[in-house]
N, C-alpha and C positions, 0 to 999 in steps of 0.2 A: 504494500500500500504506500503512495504517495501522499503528502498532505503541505501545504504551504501553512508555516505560522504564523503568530501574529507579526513577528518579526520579519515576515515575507520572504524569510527564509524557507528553503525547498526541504524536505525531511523524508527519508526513508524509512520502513517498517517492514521487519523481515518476522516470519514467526517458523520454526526450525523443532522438530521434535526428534523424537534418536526414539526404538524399539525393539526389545529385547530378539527377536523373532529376526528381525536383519543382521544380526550381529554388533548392533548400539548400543551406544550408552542409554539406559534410559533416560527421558528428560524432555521437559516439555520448553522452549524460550522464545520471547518475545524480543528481537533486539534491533535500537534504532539508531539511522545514521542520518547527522546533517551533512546536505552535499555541501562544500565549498562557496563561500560568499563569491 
């Protein structure tokens, strides 16, 4: 997911899970990046 802030800064949302059954770690994450002003 993308979303611009209030800051009109551009921001990325990535969400990433890992299960036992694939050979992963368990674990469920939510993790966000701002791109570059």
């Amino acid at each position: 997911m993308t979303y611009t802030g209030d800051d009109g800064r551009q921001y990325v949302v990535v969400t990433a899970g890992g299960h036992g059954t694939f050979g992963t770690k368990m674990g469920d994450y939510v993790i966000g990046y701002a791109l570059p002003e």
